[in-house]
PANUPA-408959 format. One record per residue (C-alpha): x, y, z; residue number from 1. Coordinates in steps of 0.25 Angstrom, whole numbers, plus 2048, in hexadecimal, padded with zeros to 3 digits. Example, Ala and Ser with C-alpha at 12.3 -4.5 7.8 and 13.67 -1.06 7.14 Angstrom:
+------+-------+-----+-----+
! east ! north !  up ! num !
+------+-------+-----+-----+
!  831 !   7EE ! 81F !   1 !
!  837 !   7FC ! 81D !   2 !
+------+-------+-----+-----+
// end
This chain:
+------+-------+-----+-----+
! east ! north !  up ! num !
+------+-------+-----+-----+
!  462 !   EDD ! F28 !   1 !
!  468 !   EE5 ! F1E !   2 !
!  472 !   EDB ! F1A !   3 !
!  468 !   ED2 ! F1A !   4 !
!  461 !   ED9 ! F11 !   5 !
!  46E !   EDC ! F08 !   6 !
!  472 !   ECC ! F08 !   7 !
!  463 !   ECB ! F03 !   8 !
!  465 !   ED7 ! EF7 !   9 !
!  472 !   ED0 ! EF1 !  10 !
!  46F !   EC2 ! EF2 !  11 !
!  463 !   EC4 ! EE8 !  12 !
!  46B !   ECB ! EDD !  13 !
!  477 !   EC2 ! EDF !  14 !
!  46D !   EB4 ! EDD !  15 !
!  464 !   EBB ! ED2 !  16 !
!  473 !   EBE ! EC9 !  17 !
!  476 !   EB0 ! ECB !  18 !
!  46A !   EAA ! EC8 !  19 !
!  46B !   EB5 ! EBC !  20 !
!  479 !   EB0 ! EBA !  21 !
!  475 !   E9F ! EB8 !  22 !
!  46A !   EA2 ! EB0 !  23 !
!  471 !   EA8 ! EA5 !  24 !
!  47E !   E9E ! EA8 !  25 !
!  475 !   E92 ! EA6 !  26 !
!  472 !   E94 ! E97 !  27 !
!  481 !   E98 ! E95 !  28 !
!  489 !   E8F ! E8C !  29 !
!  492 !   E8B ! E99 !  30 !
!  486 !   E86 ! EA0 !  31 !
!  47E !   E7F ! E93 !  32 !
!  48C !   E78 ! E92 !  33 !
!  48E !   E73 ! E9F !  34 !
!  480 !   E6D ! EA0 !  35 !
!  481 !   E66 ! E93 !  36 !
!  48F !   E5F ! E95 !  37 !
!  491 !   E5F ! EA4 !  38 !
!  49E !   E63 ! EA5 !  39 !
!  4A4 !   E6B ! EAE !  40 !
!  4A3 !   E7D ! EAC !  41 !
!  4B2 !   E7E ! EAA !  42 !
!  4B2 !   E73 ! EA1 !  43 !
!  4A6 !   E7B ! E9A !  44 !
!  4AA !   E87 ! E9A !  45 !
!  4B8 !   E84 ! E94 !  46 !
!  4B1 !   E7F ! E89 !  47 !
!  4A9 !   E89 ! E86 !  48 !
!  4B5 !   E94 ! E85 !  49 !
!  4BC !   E8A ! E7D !  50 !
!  4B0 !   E8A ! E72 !  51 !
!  4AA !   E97 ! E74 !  52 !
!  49E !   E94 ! E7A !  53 !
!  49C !   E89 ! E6F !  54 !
!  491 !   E7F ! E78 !  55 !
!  493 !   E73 ! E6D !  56 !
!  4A2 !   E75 ! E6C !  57 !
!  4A4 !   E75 ! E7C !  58 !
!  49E !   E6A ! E7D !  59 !
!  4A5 !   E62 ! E73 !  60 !
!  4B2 !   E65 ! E7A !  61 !
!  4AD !   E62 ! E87 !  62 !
!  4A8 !   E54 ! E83 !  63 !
!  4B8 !   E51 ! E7D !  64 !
!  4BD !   E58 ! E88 !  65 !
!  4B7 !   E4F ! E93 !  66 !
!  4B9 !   E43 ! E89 !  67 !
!  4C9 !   E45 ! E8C !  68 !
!  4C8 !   E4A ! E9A !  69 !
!  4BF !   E3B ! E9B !  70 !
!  4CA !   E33 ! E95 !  71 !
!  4D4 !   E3A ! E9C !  72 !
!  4CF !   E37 ! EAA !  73 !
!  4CA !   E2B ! EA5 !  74 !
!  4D6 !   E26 ! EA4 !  75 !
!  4DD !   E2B ! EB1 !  76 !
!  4D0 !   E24 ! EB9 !  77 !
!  4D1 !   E16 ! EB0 !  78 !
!  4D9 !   E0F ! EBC !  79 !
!  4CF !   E14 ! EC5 !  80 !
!  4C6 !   E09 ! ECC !  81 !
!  4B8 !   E0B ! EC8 !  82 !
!  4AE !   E03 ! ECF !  83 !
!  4A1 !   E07 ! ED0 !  84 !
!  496 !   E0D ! EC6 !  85 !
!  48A !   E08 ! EBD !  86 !
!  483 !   DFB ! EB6 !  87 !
!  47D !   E01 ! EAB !  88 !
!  470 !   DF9 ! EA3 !  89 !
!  468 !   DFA ! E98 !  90 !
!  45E !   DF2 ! E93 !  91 !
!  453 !   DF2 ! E85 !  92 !
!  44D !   DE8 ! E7D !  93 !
!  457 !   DDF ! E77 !  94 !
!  466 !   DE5 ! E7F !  95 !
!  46B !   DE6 ! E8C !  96 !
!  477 !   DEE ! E91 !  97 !
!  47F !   DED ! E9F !  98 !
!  48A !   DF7 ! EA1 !  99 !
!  495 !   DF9 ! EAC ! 100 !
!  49C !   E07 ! EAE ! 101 !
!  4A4 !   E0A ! EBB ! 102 !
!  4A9 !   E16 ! EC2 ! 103 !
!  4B1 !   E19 ! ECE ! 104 !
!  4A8 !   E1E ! ED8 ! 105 !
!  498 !   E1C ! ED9 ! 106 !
!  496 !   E2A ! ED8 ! 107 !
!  49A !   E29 ! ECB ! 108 !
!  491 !   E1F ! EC8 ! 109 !
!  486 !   E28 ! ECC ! 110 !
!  48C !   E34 ! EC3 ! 111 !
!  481 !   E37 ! EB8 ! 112 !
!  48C !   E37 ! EAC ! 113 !
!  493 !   E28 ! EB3 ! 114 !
!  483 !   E24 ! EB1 ! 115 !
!  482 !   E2A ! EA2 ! 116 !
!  48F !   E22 ! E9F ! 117 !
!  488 !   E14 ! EA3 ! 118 !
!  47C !   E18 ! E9C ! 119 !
!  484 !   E1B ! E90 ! 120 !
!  48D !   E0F ! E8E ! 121 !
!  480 !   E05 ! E92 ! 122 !
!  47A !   E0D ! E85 ! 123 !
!  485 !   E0D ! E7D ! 124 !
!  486 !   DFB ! E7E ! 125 !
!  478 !   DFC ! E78 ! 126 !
!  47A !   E05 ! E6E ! 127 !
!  489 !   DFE ! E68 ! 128 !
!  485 !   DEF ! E69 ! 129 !
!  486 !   DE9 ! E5B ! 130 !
!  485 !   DDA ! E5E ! 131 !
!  475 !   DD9 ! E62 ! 132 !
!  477 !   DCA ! E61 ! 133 !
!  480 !   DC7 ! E6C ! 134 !
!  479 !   DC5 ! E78 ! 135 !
!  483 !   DCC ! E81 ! 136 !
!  48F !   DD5 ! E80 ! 137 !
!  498 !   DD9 ! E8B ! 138 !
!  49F !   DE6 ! E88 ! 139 !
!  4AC !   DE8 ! E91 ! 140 !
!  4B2 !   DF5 ! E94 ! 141 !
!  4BB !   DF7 ! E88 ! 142 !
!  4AF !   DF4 ! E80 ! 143 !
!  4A6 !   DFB ! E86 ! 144 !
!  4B0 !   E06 ! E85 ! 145 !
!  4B1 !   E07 ! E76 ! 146 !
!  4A2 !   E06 ! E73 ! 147 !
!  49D !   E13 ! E6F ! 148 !
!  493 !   E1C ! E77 ! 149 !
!  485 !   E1D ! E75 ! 150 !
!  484 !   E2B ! E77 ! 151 !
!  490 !   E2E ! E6E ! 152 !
!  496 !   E25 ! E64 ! 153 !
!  4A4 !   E2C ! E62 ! 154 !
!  4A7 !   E29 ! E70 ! 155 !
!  4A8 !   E1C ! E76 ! 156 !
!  4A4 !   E17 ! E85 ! 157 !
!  4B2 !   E19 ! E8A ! 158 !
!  4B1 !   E28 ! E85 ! 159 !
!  4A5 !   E28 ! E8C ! 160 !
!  4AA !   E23 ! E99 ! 161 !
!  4B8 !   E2D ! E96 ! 162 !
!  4AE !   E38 ! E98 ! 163 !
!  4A5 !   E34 ! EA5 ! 164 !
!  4B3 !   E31 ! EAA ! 165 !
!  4B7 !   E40 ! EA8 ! 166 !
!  4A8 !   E44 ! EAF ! 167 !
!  4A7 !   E3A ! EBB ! 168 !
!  4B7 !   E3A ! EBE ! 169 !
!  4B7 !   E2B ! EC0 ! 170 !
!  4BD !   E1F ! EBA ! 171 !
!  4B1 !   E1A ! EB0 ! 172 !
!  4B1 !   E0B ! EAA ! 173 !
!  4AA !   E05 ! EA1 ! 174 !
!  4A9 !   DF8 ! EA8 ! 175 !
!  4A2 !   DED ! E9D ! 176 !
!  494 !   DEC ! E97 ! 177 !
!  48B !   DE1 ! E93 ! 178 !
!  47E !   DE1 ! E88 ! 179 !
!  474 !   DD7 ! E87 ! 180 !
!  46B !   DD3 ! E7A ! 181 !
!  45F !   DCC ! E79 ! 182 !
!  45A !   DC2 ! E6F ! 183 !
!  44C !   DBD ! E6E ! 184 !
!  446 !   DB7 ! E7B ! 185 !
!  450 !   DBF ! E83 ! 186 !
!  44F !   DCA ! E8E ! 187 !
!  458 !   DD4 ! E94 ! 188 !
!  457 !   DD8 ! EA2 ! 189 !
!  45F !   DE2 ! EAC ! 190 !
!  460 !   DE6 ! EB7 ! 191 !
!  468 !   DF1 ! EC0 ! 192 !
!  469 !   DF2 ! ECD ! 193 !
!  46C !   DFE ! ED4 ! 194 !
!  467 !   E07 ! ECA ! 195 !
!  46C !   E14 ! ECA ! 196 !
!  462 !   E1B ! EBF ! 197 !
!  455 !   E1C ! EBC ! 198 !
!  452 !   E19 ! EAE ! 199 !
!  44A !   E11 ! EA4 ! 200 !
!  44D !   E02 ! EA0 ! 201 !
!  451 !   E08 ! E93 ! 202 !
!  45C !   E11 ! E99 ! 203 !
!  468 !   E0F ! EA0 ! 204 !
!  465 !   E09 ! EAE ! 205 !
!  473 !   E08 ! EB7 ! 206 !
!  477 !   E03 ! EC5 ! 207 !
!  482 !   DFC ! ECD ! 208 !
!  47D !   DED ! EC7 ! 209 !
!  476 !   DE8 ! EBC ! 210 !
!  472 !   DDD ! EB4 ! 211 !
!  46C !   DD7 ! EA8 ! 212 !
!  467 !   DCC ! EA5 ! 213 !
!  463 !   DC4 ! E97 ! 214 !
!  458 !   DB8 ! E97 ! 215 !
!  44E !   DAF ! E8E ! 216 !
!  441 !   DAC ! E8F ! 217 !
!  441 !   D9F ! E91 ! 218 !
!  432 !   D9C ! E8A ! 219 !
!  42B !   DA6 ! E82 ! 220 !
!  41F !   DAD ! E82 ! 221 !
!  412 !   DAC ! E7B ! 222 !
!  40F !   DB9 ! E77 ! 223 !
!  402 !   DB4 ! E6D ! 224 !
!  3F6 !   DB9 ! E77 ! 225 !
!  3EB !   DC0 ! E74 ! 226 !
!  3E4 !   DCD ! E7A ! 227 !
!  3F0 !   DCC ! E87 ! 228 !
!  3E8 !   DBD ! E89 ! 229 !
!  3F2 !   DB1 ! E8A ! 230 !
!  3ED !   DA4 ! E82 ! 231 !
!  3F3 !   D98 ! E88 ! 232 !
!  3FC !   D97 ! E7E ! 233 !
!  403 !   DA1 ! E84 ! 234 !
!  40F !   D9E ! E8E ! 235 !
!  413 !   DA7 ! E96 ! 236 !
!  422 !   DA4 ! E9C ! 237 !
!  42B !   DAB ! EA4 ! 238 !
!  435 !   DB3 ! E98 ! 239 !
!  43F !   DB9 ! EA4 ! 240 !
!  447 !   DAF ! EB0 ! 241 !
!  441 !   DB8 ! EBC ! 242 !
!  441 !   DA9 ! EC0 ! 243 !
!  44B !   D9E ! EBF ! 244 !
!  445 !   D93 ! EB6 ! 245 !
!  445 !   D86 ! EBE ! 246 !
!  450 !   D7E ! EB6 ! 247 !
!  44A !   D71 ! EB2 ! 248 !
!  440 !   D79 ! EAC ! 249 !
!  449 !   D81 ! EA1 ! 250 !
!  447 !   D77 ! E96 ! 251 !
!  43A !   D71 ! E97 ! 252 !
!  42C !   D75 ! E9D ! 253 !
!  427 !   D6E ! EA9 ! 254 !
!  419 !   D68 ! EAC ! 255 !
!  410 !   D70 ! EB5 ! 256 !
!  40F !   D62 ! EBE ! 257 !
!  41E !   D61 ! EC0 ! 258 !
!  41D !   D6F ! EC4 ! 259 !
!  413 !   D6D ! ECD ! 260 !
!  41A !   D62 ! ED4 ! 261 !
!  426 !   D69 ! ED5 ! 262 !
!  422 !   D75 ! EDC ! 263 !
!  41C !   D6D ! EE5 ! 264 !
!  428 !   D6B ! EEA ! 265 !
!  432 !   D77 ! EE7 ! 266 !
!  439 !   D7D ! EEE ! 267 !
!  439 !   D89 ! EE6 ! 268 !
!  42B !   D8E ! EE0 ! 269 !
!  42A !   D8F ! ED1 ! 270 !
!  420 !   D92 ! EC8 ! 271 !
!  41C !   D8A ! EBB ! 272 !
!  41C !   D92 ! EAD ! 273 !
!  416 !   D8C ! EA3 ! 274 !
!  41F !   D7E ! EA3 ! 275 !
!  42A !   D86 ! EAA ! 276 !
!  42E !   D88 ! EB8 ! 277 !
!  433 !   D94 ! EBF ! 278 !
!  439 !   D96 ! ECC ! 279 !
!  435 !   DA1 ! ED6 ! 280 !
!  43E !   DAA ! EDD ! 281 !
!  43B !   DAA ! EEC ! 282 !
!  431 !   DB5 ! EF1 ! 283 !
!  436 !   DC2 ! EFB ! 284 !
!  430 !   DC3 ! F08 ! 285 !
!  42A !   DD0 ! F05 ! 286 !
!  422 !   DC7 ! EF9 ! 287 !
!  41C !   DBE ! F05 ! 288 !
!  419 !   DC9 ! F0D ! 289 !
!  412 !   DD2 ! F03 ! 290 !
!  409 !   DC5 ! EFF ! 291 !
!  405 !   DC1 ! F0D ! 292 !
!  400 !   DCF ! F0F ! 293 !
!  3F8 !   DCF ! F03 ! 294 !
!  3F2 !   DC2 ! F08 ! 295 !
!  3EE !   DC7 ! F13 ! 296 !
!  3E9 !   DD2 ! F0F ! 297 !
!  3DF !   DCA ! F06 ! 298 !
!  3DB !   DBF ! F12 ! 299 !
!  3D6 !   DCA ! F1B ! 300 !
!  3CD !   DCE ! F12 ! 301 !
!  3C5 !   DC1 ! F15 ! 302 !
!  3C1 !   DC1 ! F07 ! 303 !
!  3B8 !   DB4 ! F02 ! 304 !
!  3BD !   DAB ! EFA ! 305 !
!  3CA !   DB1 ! EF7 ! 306 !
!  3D7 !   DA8 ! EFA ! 307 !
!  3E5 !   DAE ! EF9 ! 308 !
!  3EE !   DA3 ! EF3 ! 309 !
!  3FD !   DA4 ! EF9 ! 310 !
!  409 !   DA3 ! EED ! 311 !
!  40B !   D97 ! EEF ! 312 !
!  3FF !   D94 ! EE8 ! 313 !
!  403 !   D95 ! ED9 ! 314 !
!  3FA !   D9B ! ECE ! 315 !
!  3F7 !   D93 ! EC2 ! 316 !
!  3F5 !   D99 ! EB4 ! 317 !
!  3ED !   D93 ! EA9 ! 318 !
!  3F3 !   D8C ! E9D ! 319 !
!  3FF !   D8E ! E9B ! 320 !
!  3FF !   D8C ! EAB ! 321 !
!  409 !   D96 ! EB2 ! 322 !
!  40B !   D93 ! EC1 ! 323 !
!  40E !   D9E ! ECA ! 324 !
!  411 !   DA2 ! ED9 ! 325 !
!  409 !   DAD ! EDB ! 326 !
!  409 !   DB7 ! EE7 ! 327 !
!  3FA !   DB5 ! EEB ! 328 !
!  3EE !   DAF ! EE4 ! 329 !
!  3E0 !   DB2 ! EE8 ! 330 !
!  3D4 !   DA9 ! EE5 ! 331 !
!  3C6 !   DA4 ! EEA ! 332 !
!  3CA !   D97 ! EE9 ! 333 !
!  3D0 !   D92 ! EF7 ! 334 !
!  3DE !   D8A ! EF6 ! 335 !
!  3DD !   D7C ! EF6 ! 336 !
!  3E7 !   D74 ! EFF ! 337 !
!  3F5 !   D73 ! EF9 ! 338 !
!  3EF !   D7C ! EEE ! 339 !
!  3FE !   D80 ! EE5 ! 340 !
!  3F6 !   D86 ! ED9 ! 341 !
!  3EA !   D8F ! ED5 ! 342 !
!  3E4 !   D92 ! EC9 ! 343 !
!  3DA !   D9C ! ECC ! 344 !
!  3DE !   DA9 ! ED3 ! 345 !
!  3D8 !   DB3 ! ED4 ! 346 !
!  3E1 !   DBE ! ED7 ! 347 !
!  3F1 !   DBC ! ED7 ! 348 !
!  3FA !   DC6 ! EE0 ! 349 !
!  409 !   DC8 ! EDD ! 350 !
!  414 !   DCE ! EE1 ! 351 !
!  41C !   DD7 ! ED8 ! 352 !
!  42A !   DD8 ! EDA ! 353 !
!  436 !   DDB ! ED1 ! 354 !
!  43B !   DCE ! ED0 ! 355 !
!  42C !   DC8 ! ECC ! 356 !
!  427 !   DD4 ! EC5 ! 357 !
!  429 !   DD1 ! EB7 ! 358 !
!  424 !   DC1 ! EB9 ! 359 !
!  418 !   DC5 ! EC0 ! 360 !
!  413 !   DD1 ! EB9 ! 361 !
!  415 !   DCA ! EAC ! 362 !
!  417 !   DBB ! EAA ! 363 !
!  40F !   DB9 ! EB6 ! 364 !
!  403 !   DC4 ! EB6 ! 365 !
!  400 !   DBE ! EA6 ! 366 !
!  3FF !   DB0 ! EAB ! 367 !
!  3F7 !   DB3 ! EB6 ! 368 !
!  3ED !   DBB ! EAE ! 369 !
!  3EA !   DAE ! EA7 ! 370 !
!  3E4 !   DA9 ! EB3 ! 371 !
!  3D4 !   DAA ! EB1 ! 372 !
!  3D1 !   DAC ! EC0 ! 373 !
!  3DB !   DB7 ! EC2 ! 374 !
!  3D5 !   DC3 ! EC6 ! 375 !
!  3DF !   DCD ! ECB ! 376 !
!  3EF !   DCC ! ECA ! 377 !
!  3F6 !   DD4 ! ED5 ! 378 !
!  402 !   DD7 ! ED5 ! 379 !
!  408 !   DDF ! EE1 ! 380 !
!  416 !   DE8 ! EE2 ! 381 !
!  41D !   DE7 ! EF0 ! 382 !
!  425 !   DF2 ! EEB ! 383 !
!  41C !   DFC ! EE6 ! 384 !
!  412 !   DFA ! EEF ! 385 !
!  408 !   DF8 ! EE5 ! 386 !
!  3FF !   DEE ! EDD ! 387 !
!  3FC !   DED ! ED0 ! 388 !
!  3EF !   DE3 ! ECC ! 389 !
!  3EB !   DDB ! EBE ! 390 !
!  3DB !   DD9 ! EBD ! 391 !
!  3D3 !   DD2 ! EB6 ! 392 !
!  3C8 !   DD6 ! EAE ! 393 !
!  3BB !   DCD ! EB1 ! 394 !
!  3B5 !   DCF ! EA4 ! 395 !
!  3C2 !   DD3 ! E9B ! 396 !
!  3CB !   DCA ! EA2 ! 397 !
!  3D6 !   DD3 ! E9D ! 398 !
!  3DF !   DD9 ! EAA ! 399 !
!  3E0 !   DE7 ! EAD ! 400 !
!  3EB !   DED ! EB9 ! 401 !
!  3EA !   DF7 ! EC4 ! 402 !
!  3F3 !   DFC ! ECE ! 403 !
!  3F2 !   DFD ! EDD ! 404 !
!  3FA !   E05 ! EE6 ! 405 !
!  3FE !   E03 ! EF4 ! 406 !
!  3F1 !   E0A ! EF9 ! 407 !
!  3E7 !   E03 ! EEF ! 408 !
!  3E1 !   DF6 ! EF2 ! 409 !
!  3DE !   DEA ! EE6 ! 410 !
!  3D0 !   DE5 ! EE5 ! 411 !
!  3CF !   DD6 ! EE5 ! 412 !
!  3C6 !   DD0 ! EDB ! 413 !
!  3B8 !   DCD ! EDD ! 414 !
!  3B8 !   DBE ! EDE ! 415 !
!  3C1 !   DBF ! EE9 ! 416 !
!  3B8 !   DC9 ! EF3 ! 417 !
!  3BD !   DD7 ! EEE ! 418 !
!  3C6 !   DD7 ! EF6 ! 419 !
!  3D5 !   DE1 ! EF5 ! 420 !
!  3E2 !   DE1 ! EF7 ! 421 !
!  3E8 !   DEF ! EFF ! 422 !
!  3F5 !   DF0 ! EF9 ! 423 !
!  3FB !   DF9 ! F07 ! 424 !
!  3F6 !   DEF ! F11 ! 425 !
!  3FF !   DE5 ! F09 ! 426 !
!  40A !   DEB ! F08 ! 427 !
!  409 !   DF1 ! F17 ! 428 !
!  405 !   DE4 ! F1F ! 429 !
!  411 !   DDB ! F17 ! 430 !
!  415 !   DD3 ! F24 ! 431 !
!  41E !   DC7 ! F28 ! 432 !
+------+-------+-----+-----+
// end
């Protein structure tokens, strides 16, 4: 016990001194040094003795010294196969940029210096691009090389990449880069797959693929209306090709009869714009089975007068007419034999997914709403397990939106027998 006691006695002293001893080390110009540049303690303290404790100085000579030793080994490790590492994108108003920079291993490619290094050159395209007319510019890797750094004009990117070379210890190459400018009636979009950061649009985003994209709108859009009301002068077209335009259809409009016939007999389902014809992508399983529940879910309720209109159905919009395939329409009008089109739901249900969120919740949503009868637009996310609703004021007519979770239920309206829709019985009793 006693050298139980002893082994107690000592051990506290011992700890208290070293606690003692890091507390008063961590403001020391050693420590301060190290934390600022992130070089190694010898190289630190080398420095230090070489400038007297001169914080600015060190630092200076730290920076040149690992600008040679960069060089150096980037030289020795330029035969190197280097195969791996990062798609780097940044996206704003008017630019795009795309960048690749590879290293040896994937390690390195999730080192926080390799991921500074992408972010860096992706920056530095945008901020050295002189030729704002030129739609595209493809930057190899001795270009890209010679362009100087955002963070530091006096250097170039291959400085830059000389000196993550020195820190990782890999070969590094600055593979090629590409930017993007958009003109009027142009838009830029990316995407990155495999992302390995969390960060804004506006930032750097970086993964093992990418792309970007550059489109026209093929009609423009009346923006003329008043109070968030659409006149019917206003034509409300789809500006982004989330769907392929059917080719006959490029040059010139198409009657809403030929339309009609055709579809009859598609193959394919398309829906009418306006004068323009689009294709639709075919629908997930999921998508069917989410929709079948949500149908039943609404018969078992035996409420009167209420008829749930499958998706094959279409929606018809006022003047400009816009035809769509909706999820599922609701009305207390019963379907009529060989009934294609209706004209006055009642509620309208979608499903949101990432493919169709940007059609439905914009193009869509503001053409429905131009349907006098419409009460309530539903719009229902597998993957969140949530719903989101649009109403209609009786009086106002102006839409409001609330938000449901997977515990909530959405009242129906009144003309359809107050009846509601459990979102957690929907998503639980999704069978074949």
């Amino acid at each position: 016990m006693l050298v139980w006691r002893r082994f107690i006695h000592t051990a506290i002293p011992r700890y208290s001194a070293k606690s003692a001893i890091a507390s008063t080390s961590s403001s020391s110009p050693l420590s301060i040094l190290r934390k600022k540049t992130g070089y190694s303690l010898s190289h630190c303290r080398a420095a230090l003795q070489q400038f007297n404790d001169n914080l600015e100085q060190a630092e200076t000579w730290l920076h040149q010294r690992a600008q040679a030793e960069g060089w150096s080994r980037a030289t020795k490790l330029q035969s190197r196969a280097a195969s791996q590492g990062l798609i780097g994108i940044i996206t704003n108003n008017d630019s795009a940029v795309m960048v690749e920079i590879n290293c040896e291993t994937d390690f390195v490619a999730k080192n926080e210096k390799f991921q500074q290094l992408v972010s860096q050159v992706a920056n530095s395209l945008l901020a050295n691009q002189t030729e704002k007319t030129k739609d595209k510019i493809i930057f190899d890797k001795d270009t890209l090389g010679t362009l100087p750094s955002v963070d530091d004009r006096s250097k170039t990117l291959a400085d830059i990449t000389a000196l993550c070379v020195g820190t990782v210890g890999e070969n590094v190459i600055l593979r090629r880069g590409i930017l993007f400018n958009s003109k009027d009636n142009q838009l830029l979009a990316s995407y990155c797959h495999g992302q390995v950061n969390s960060t804004s649009s506006d930032a750097c985003r970086m993964g093992k693929y990418g792309a970007l994209v550059k489109y026209s709108q093929t009609d423009s859009i009346a923006n003329d209306s008043q109070d968030g009301q659409l006149s019917s002068s206003n034509i409300l077209t789809r500006s982004y090709p989330l769907r392929t335009i059917c080719e006959d259809n490029m040059k010139k409009s198409v009657e809403l009869s030929t339309y009609l016939d055709s579809e009859d007999e598609a193959n394919q389902l398309h829906e009418y714009l306006n004068g323009y014809v689009y294709a639709l992508p075919s629908r997930e399983s999921a998508h069917d089975l989410l929709l079948k529940s949500i149908s039943a879910q609404i018969e078992q309720q035996q409420l009167k007068n209420v008829h749930v209109l499958p998706m094959d159905i279409r929606v018809q919009t006022p003047d400009p007419i816009c035809i769509y395939y909706p999820g599922l329409s609701l009305t207390n009008q019963a379907p009529k034999v060989d009934q294609a089109i209706t004209r006055e739901p009642i509620v309208i249900i979608e499903i949101i997914t990432p493919t169709t969120e940007r059609l439905i919740l914009h193009e869509k949503s503001m053409n429905y709403q131009r349907i006098p009868s419409l009460k309530q637009i539903i719009y229902v996310w597998p993957n969140l397990k949530m719903a989101h609703v649009d109403f209609r004021d009786e009086q106002s007519s102006k839409w409001t939106r609330k938000y449901f979770s997977i515990q909530d239920k959405i009242p129906l309206p009144e003309s359809l027998g107050n009846g509601e829709l459990a979102l957690g019985d929907i998503f639980n009793n999704m069978v074949s």
